[in-house]
C-alpha positions in Angstrom: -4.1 -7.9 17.0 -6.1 -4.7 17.3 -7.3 -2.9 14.7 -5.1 -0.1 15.1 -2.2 -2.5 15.3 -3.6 -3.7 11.6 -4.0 -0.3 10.4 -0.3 0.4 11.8 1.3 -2.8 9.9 -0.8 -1.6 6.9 0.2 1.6 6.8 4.1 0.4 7.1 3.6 -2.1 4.1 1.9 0.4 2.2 5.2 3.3 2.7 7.0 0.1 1.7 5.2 -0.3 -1.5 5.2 3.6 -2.0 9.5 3.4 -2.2 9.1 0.4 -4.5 7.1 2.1 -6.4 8.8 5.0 -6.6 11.9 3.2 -7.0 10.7 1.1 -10.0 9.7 4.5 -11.7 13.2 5.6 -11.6 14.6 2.9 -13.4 13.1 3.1 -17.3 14.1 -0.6 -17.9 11.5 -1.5 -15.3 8.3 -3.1 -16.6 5.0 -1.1 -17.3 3.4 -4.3 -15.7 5.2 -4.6 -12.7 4.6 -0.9 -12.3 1.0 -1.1 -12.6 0.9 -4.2 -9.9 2.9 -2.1 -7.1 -0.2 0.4 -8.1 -2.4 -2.3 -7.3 -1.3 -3.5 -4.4 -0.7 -0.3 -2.8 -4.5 0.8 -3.2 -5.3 -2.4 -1.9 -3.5 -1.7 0.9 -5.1 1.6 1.2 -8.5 0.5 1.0 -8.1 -2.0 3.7 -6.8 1.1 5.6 -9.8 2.7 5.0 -11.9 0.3 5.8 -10.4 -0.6 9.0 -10.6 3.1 10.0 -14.3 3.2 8.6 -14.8 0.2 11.6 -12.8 2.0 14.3 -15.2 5.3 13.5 -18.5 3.0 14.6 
């Protein structure tokens, strides 16, 4: 897979995470936990982004 490929998957799995997200917030019986690890996966998902793009940019 190319890197821009990756960054492409990444980016769709992180606009996935964004609606869940989103989602979750909507609904006040959701847990502040599970909240807080969409957060984390979706700026874990954004830094691999960014560090994918920080290699293309070499």
């Amino acid at each position: 897979m190319t890197i821009e490929a990756h960054i492409e998957t990444l980016e769709k799995k992180h606009g996935v995470l964004e609606e869940q997200l989103h989602s979750a917030m909507l609904h006040p019986s959701t847990d502040d936990a599970e909240i807080g690890e969409l957060k984390r996966q979706k700026l874990r998902v954004k830094d691999q982004i960014e560090r994918l793009r920080g290699q293309t940019q070499h």
